[in-house]
DOTIZA-41700 format. One record per residue (C-alpha): x, y, z; residue in three letters. Coordinates in nm, 2 decimals, decimal comma, m for minus. Each point is the difference from the previous one (the first is absolute). Layout:
<r x="X" y="Y" z="Z" resn="ala"/>
...
//
This chain:
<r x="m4,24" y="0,70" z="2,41" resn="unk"/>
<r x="0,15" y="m0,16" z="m0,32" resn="unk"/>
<r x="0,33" y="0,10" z="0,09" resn="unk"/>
<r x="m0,06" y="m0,16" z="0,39" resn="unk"/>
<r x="m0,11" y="m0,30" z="m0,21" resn="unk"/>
<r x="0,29" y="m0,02" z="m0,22" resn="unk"/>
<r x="0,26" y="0,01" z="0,27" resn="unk"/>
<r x="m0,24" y="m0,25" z="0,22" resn="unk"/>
<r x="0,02" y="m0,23" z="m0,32" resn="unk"/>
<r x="0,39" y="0,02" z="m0,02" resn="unk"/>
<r x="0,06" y="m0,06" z="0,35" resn="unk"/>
<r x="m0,17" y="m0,33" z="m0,01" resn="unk"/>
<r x="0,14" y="m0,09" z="m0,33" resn="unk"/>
<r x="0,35" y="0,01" z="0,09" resn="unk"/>
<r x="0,07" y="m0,02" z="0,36" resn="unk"/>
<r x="m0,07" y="m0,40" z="m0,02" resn="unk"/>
<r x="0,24" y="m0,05" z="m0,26" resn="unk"/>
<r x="0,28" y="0,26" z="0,16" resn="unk"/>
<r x="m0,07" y="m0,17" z="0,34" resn="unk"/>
<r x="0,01" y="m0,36" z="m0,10" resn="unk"/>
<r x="0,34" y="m0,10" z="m0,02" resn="unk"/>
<r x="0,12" y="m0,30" z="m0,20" resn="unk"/>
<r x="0,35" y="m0,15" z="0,11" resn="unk"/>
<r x="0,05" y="m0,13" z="m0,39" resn="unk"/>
<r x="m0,01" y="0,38" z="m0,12" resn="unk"/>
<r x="0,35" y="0,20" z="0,00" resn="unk"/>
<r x="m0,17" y="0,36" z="0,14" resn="unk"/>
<r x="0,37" y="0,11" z="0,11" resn="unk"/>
<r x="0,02" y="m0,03" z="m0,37" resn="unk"/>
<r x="m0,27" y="0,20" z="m0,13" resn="unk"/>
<r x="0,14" y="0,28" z="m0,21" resn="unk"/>
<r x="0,07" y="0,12" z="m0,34" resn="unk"/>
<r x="0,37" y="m0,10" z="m0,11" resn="unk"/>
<r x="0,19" y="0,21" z="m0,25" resn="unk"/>
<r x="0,32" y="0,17" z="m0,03" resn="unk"/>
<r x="0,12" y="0,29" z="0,22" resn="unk"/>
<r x="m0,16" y="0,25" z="m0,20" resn="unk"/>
<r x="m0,27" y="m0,04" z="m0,28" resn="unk"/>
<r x="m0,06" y="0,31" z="m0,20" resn="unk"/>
<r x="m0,31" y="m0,12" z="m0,16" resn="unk"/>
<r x="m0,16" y="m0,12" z="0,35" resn="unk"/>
<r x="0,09" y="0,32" z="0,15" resn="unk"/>
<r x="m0,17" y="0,21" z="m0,26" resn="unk"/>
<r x="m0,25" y="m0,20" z="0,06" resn="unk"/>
<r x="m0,02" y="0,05" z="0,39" resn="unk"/>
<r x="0,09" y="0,41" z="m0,07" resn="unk"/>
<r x="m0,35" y="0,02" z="m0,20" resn="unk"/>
<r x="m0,21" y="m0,18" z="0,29" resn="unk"/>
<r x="0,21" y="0,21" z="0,24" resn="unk"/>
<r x="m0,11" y="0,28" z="m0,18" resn="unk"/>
<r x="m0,35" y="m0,05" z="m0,07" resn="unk"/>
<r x="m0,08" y="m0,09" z="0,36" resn="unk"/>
<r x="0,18" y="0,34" z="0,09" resn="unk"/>
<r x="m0,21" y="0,22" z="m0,28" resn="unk"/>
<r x="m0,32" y="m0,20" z="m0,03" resn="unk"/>
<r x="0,07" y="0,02" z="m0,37" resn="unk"/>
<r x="0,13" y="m0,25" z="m0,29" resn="unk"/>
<r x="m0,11" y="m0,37" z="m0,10" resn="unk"/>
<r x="0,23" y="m0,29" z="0,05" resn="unk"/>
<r x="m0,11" y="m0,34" z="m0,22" resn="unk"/>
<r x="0,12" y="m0,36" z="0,18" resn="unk"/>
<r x="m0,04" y="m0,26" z="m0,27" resn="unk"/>
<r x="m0,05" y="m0,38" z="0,12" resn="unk"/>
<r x="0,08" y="m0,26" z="m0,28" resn="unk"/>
<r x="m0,03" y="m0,36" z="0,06" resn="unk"/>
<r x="m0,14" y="m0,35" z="m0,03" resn="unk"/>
<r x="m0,28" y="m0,15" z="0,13" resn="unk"/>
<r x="0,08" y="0,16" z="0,36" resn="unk"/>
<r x="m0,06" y="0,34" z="m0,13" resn="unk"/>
<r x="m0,32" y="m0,11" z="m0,21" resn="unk"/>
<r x="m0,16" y="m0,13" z="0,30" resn="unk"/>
<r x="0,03" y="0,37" z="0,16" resn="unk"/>
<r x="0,02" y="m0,09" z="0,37" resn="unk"/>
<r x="0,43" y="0,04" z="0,04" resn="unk"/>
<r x="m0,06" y="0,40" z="m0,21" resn="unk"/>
<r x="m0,29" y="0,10" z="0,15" resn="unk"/>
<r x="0,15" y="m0,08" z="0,36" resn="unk"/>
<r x="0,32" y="0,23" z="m0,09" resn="unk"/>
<r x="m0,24" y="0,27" z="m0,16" resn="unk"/>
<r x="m0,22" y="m0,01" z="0,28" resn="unk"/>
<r x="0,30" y="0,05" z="0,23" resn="unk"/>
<r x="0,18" y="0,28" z="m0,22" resn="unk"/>
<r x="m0,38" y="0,20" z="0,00" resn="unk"/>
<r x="m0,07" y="m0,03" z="0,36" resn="unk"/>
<r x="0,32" y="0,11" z="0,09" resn="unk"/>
<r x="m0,04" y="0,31" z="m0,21" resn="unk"/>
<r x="m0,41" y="0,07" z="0,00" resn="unk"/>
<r x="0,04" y="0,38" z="m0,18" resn="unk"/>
<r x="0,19" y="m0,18" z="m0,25" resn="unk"/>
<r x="m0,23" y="m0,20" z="m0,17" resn="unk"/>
<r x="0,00" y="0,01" z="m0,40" resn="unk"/>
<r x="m0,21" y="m0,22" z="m0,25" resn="unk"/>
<r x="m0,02" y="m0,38" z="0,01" resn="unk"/>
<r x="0,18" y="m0,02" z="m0,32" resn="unk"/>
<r x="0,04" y="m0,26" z="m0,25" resn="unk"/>
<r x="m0,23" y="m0,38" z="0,09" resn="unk"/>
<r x="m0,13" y="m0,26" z="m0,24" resn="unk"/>
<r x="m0,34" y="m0,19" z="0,04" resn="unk"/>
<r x="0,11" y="m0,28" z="0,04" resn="unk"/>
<r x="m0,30" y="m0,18" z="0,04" resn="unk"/>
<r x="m0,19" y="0,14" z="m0,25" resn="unk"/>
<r x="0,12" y="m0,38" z="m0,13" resn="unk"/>
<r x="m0,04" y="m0,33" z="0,14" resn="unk"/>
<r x="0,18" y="m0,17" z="0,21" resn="unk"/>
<r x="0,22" y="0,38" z="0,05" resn="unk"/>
<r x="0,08" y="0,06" z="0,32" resn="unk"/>
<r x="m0,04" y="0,35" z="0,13" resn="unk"/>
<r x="0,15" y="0,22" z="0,26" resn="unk"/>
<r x="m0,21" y="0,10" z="0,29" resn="unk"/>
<r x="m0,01" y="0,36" z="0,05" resn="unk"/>
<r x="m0,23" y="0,05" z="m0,34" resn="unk"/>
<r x="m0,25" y="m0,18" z="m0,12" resn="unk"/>
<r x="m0,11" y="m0,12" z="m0,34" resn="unk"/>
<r x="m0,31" y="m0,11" z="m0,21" resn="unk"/>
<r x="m0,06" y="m0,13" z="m0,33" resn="unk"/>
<r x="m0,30" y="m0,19" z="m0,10" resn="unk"/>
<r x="0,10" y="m0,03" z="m0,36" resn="unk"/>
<r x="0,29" y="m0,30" z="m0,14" resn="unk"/>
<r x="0,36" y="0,17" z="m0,03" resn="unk"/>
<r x="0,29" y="m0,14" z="m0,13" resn="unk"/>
<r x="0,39" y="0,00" z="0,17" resn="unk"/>
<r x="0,31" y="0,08" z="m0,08" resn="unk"/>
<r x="0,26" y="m0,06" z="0,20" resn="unk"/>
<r x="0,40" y="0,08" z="m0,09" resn="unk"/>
<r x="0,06" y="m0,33" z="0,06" resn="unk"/>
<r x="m0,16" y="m0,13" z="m0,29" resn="unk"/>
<r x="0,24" y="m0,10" z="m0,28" resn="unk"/>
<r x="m0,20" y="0,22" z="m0,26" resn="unk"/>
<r x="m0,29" y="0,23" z="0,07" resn="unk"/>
<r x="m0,26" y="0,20" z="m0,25" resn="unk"/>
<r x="0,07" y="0,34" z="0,10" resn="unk"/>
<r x="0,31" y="0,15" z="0,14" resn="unk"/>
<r x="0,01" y="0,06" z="0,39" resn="unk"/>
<r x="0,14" y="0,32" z="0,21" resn="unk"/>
<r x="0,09" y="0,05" z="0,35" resn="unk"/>
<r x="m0,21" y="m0,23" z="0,16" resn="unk"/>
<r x="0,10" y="m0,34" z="m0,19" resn="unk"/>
<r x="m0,38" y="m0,08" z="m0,01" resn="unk"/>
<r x="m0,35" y="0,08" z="m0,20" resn="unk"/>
<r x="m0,33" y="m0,13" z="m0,03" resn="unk"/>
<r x="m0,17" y="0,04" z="m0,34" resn="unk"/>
<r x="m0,36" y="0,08" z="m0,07" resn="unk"/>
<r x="m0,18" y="m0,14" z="m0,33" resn="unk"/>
<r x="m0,29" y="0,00" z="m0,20" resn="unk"/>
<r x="m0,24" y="0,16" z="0,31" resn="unk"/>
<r x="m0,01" y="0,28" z="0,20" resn="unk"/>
<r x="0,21" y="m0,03" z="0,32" resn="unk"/>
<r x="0,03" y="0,16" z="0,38" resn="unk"/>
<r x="0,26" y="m0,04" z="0,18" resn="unk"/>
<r x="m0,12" y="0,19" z="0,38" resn="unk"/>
<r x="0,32" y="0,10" z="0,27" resn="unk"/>
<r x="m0,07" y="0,07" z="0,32" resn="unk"/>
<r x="0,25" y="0,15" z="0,22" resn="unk"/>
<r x="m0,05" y="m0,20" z="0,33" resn="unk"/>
<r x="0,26" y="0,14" z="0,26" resn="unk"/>
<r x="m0,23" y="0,26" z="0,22" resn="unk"/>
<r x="0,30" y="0,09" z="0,18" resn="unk"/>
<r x="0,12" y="0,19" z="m0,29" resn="unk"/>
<r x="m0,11" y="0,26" z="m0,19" resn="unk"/>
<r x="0,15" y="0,03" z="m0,38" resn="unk"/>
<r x="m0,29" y="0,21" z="m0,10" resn="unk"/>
<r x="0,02" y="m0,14" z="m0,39" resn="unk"/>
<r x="0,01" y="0,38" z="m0,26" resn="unk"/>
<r x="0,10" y="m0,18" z="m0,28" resn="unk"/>
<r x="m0,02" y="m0,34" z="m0,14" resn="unk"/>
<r x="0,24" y="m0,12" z="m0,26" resn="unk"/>
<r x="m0,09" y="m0,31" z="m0,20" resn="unk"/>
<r x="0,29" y="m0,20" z="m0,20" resn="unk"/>
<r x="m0,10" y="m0,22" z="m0,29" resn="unk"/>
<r x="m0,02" y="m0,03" z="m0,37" resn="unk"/>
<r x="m0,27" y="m0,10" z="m0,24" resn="unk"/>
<r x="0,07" y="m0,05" z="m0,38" resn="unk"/>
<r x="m0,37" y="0,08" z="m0,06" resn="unk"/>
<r x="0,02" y="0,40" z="0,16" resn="unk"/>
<r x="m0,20" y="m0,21" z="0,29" resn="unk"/>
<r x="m0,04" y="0,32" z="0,25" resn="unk"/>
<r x="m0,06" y="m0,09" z="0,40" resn="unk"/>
<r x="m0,23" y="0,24" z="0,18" resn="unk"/>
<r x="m0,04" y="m0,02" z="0,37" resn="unk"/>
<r x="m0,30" y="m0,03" z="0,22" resn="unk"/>
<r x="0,02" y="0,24" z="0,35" resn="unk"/>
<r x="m0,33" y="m0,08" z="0,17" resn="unk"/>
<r x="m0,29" y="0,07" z="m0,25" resn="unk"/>
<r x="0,23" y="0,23" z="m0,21" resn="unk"/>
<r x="0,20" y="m0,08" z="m0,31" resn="unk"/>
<r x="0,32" y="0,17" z="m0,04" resn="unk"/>
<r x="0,20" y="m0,01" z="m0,35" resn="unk"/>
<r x="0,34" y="0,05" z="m0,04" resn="unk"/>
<r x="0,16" y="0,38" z="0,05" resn="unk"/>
<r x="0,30" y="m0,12" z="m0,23" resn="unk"/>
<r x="0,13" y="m0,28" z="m0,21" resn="unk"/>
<r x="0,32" y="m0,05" z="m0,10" resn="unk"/>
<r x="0,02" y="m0,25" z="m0,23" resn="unk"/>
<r x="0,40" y="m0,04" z="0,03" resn="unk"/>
<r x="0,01" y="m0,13" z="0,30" resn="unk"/>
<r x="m0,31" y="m0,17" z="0,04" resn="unk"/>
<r x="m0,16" y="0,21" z="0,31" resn="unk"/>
<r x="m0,31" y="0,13" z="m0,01" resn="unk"/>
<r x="0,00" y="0,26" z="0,30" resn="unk"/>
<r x="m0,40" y="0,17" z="0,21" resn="unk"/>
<r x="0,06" y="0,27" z="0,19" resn="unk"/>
<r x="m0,28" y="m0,04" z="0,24" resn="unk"/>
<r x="m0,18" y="0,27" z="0,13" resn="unk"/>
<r x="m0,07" y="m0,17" z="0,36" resn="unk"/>
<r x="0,26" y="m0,23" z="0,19" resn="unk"/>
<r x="m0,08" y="m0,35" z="m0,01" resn="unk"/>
<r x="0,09" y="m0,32" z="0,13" resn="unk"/>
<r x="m0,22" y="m0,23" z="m0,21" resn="unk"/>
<r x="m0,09" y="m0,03" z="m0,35" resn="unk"/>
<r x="m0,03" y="m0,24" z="m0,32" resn="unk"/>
<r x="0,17" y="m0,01" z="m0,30" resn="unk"/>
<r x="m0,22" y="m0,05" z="m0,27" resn="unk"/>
<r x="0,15" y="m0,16" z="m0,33" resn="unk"/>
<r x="m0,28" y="0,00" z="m0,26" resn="unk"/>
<r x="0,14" y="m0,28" z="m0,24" resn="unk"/>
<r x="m0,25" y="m0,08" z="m0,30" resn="unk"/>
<r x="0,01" y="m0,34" z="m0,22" resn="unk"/>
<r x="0,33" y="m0,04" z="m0,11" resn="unk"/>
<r x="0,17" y="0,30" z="0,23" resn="unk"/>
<r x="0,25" y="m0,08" z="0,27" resn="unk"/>
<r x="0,15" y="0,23" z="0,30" resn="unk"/>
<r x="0,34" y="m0,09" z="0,22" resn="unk"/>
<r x="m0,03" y="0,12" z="0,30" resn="unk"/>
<r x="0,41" y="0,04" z="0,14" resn="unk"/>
<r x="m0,05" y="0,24" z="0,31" resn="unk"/>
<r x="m0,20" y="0,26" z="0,19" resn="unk"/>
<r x="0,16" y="0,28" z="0,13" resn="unk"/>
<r x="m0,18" y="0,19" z="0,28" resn="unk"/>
<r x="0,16" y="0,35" z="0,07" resn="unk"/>
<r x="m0,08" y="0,33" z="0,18" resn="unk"/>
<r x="0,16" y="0,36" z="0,06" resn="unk"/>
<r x="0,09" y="m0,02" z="0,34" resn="unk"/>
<r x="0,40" y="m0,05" z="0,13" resn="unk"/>
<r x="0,13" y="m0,29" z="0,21" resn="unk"/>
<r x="0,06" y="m0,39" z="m0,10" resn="unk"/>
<r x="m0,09" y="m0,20" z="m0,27" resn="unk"/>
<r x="0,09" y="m0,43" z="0,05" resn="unk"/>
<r x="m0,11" y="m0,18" z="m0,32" resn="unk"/>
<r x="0,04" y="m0,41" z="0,01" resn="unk"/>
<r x="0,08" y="m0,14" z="m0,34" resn="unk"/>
<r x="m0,05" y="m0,37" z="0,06" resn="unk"/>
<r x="m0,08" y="m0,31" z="m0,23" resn="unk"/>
<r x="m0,02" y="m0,36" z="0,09" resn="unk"/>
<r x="0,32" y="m0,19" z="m0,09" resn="unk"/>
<r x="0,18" y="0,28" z="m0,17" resn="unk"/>
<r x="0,36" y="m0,01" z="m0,01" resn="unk"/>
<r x="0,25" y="0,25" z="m0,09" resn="unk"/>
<r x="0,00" y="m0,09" z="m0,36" resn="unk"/>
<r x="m0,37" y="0,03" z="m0,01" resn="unk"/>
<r x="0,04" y="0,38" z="0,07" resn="unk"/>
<r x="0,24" y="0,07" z="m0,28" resn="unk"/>
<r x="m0,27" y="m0,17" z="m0,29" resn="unk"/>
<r x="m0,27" y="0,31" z="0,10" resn="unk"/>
<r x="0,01" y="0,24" z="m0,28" resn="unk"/>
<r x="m0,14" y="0,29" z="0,18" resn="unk"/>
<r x="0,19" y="m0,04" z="0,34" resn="unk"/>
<r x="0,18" y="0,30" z="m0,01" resn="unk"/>
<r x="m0,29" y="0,21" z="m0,20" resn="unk"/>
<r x="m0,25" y="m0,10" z="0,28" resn="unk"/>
<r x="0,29" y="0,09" z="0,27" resn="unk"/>
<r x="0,01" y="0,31" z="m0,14" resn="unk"/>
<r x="m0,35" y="0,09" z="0,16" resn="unk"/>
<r x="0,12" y="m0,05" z="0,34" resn="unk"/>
<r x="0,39" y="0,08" z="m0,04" resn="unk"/>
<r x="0,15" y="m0,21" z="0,32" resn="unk"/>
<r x="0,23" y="0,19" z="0,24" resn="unk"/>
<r x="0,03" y="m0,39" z="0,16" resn="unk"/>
<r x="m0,03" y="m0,32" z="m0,12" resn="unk"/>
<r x="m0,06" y="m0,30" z="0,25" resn="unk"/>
<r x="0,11" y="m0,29" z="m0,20" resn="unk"/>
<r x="m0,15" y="m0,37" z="0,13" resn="unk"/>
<r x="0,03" y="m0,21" z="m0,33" resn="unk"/>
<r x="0,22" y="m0,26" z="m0,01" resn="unk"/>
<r x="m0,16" y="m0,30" z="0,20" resn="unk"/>
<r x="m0,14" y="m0,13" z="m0,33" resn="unk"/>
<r x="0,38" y="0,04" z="m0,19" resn="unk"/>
<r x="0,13" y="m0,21" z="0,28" resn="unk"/>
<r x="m0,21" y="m0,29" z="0,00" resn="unk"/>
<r x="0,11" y="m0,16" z="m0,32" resn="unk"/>
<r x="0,25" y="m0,24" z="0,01" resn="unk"/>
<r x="0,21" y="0,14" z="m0,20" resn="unk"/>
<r x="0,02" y="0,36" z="0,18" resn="unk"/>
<r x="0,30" y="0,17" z="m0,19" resn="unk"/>
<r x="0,09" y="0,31" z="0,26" resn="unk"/>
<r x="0,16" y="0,13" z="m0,32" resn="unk"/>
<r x="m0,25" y="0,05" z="m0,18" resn="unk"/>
<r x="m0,25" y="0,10" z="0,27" resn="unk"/>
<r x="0,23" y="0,30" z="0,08" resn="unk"/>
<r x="0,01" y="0,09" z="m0,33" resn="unk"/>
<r x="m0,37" y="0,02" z="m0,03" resn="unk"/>
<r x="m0,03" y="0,19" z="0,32" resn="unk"/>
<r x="0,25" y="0,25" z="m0,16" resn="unk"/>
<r x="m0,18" y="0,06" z="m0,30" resn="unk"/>
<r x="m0,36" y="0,02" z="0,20" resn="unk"/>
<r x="0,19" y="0,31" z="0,21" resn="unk"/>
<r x="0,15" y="0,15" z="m0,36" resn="unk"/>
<r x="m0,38" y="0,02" z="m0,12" resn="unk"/>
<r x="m0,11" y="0,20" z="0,33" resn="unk"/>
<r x="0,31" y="0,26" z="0,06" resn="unk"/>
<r x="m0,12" y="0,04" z="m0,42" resn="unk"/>
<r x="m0,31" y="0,13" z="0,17" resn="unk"/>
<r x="0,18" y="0,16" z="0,34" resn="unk"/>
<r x="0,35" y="0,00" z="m0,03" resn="unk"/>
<r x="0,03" y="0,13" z="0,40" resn="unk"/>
<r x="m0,24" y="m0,33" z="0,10" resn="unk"/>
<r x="0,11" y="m0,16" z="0,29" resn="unk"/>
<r x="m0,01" y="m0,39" z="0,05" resn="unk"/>
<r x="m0,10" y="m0,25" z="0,29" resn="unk"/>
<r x="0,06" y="m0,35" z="m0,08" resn="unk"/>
<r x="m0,20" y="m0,26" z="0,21" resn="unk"/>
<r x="0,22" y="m0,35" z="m0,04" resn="unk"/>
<r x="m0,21" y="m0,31" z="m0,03" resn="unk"/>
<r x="m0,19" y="m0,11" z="0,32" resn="unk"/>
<r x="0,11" y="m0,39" z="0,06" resn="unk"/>
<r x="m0,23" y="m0,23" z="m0,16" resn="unk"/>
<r x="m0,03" y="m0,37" z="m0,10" resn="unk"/>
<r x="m0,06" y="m0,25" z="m0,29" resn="unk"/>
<r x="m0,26" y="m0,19" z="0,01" resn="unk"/>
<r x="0,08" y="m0,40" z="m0,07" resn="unk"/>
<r x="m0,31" y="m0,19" z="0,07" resn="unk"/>
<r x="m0,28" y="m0,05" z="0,19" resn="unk"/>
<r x="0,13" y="0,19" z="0,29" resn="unk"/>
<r x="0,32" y="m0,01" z="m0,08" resn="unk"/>
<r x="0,20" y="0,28" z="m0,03" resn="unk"/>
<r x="0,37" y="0,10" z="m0,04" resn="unk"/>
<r x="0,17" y="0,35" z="0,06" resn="unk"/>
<r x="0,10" y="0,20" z="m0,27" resn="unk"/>
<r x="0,38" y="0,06" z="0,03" resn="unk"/>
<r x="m0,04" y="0,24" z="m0,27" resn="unk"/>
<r x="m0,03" y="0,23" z="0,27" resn="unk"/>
<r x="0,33" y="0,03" z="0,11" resn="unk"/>
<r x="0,12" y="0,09" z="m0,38" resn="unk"/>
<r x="m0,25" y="0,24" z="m0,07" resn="unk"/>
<r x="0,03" y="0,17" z="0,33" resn="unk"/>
<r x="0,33" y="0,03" z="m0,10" resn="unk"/>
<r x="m0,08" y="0,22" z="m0,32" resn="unk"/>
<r x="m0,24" y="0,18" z="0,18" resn="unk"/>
<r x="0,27" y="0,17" z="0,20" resn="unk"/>
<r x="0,23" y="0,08" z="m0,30" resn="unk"/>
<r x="m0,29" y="0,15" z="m0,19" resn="unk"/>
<r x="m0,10" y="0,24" z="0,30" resn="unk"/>
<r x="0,40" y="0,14" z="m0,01" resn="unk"/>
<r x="0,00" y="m0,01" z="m0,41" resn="unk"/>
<r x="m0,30" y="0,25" z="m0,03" resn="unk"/>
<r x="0,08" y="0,16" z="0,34" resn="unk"/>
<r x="m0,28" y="m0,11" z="0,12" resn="unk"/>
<r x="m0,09" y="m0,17" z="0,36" resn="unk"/>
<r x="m0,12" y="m0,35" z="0,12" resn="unk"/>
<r x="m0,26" y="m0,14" z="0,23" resn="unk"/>
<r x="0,16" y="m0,30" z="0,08" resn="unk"/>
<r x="m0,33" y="m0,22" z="0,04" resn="unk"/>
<r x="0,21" y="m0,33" z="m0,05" resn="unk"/>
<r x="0,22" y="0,09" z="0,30" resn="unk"/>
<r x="m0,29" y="0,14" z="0,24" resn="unk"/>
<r x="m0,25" y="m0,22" z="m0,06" resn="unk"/>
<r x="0,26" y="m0,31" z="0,15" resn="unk"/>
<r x="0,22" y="m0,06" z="m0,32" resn="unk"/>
<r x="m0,03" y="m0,34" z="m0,19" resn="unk"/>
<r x="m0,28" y="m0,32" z="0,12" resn="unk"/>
<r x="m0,18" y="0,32" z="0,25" resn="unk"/>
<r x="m0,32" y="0,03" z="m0,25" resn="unk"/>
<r x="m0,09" y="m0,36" z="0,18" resn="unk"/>
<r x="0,03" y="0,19" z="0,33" resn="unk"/>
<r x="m0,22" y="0,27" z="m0,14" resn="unk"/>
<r x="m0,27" y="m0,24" z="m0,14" resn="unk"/>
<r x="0,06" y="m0,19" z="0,38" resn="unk"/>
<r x="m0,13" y="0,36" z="0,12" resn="unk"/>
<r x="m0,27" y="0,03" z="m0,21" resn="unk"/>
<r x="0,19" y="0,28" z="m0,20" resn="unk"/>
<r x="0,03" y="m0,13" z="m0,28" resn="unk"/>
<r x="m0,21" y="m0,27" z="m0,26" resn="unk"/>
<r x="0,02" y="m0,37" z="m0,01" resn="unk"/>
<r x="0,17" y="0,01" z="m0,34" resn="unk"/>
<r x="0,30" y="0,20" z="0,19" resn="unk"/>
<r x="0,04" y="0,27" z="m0,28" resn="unk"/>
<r x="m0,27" y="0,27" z="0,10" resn="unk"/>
<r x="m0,11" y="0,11" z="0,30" resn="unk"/>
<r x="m0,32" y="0,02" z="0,18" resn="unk"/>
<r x="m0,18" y="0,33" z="0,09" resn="unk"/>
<r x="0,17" y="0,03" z="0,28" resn="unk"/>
<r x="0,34" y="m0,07" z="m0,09" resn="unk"/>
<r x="0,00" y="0,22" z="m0,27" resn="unk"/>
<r x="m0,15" y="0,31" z="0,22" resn="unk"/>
<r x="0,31" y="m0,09" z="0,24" resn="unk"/>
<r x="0,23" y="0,04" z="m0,29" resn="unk"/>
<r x="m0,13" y="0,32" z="m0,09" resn="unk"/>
<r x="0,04" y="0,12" z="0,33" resn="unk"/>
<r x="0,34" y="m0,07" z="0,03" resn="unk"/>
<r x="0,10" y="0,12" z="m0,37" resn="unk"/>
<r x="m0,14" y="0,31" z="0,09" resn="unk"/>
<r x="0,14" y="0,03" z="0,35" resn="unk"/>
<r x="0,32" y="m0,01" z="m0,20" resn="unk"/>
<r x="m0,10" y="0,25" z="m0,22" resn="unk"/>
<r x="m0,04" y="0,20" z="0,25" resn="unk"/>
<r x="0,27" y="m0,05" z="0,20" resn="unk"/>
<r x="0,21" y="0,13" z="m0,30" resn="unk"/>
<r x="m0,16" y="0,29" z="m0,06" resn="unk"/>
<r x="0,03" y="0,07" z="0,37" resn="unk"/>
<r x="0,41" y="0,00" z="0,00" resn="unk"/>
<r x="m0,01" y="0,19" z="m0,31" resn="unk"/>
<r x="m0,16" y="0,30" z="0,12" resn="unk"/>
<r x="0,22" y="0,00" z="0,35" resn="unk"/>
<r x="0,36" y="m0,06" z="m0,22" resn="unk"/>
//
């Protein structure tokens, strides 16, 4: 029955979108661009070809972004795609953030999150922060009071069946999380105090819990990440996203490519860049620079990785009182977007191109696809997006296998 509900589910998420046609949007156009071979992309397409064949393996897809990928809705549409077309193939839910476990923190929809107690943020954007960041270019900080920070998986379409639980932060005051599974308290299996991870082996599968971080007067505990894993083979999409992040932001985490480490990517979907490009003074030098050393920290971590870039979606600058003006930034950094994809030998989603090319995000917000302030999309906008990234995706991995 779950598994006549899960398809059910699918079929009436997606057929709207697929059916609805748009004239503004370039379908015809709707495929990953790279050169005539990519050695890393196929290695990549030979390990899903192969663990679809053997039922065997793990392949890790690594979403980084802005505020897009913060908000959940465009990854979660592509995971959700890339797990329904392969149900046996389900791995863990990976690497997510509680985002909300501050104020005013948006959180993706597909898990839940409660905290009663008074965090502080962190963001990457800051110009200086107390405590050095990792992978996900955010943390919340517990002080003084005992803390709990509940996640709730809320997608009952999938099953991740949670074995092991991996909390990432640091405490100069040996602060120790514990977690709460129901009435049972659960202590760590392992610490390892190098890298900050403090790993419970759970003897039952779980898809809800709460992190406990017992702070006393004067103790603090920065919470960087949670990392939800289990035994079984198949797929693994984590979204690394924080609001207003650019490129630069990325580079400033100290424990990027430490925390990467835990998941090792095979693929790495990049979407940053909308941030880089609305300054003013955009210098496309310097942003491909910065993209350059951001894929020389992950192939330190996977030198086989392959790469997706995802150019900047069109967006405008906001004037005035309802005024707004397009960003022609667009055009340069779309530009750079398809140099970097044939530097790392990589691919690109052209999203620019697709989604109507320069002044179509005010078609978008004209069809209720995307938000008044014509950067971000709405709900359904970004779930459209997703579909069509991973219908590319797809399509890709399609003409590899019959080559």
């Amino acid at each position: 029955m779950k598994r006549i509900l899960f398809f059910l589910l699918l079929v009436l998420s997606f057929v709207p979108l697929c059916a609805q046609q748009h004239s503004f949007i370039r379908y015809h156009d709707n495929r990953l661009d790279y050169a005539d071979r990519s050695a890393s992309l196929d290695r990549f397409f030979e390990r899903w070809q192969r663990m679809v064949a053997t039922g065997q393996g793990n392949i890790n897809i690594v979403h980084i972004g802005g505020s897009h990928v913060q908000a959940g809705t465009l990854s979660n549409a592509i995971r959700q795609r890339l797990l329904h077309d392969n149900p046996t193939l389900v791995a863990d839910r990976g690497m997510l953030f509680p985002y909300s476990a501050a104020a005013r923190c948006n959180n993706p929809a597909d898990y839940r999150v409660r905290c009663p107690q008074k965090v502080s943020l962190t963001r990457n954007v800051y110009k200086e922060y107390p405590n050095p960041l990792g992978l996900c270019g955010i943390s919340v900080t517990a002080a003084d009071s005992t803390t709990e920070v509940a996640i709730a998986l809320r997608d009952s379409t999938i099953d991740y069946a949670t074995s092991s639980i991996v909390v990432l932060g640091h405490s100069d005051q040996n602060v120790i999380p514990h977690l709460l599974i129901g009435p049972r308290t659960v202590f760590p299996s392992y610490i390892d105090p190098r890298t900050d991870r403090f790993i419970f082996n759970l003897v039952r599968p779980t898809d809800s819990f709460t992190v406990v971080l017992p702070c006393r007067q004067g103790q603090q505990f920065a919470l960087t990440g949670i990392y939800l894993a289990n035994r079984r083979p198949g797929f693994s999409f984590h979204s690394i996203g924080v609001n207003g992040a650019a490129v630069p932001d990325f580079l400033r985490c100290q424990h990027f490519t430490r925390d990467l480490r835990l998941l090792h990517p095979d693929l790495v979907v990049f979407g940053i860049g909308i941030n880089d490009a609305s300054k003013s003074d955009f210098d496309t030098a310097e942003f491909r620079h910065n993209y350059l050393a951001l894929v020389d920290s992950i192939r330190s971590v996977n030198p086989d990785c392959a790469f997706i870039f995802i150019s900047n979606n069109d967006s405008f600058r906001k004037l005035g009182r309802r005024k707004y003006q397009v960003n022609r930034n667009g055009l340069l950094a779309h530009d750079v977007f398809r140099r970097l994809a044939l530097d790392t030998d990589g691919a690109l989603w052209d999203q620019f191109h697709i989604m109507g090319g320069l002044s179509s995000m005010e078609r978008w917000q004209r069809a209720k696809l995307a938000q008044a302030d014509r950067v971000h999309f709405t709900r359904a906008g970004y779930l459209l997006l997703g579909d069509l990234f991973y219908e590319a995706l797809a399509e890709a991995y399609r003409k590899h296998k019959h080559r």
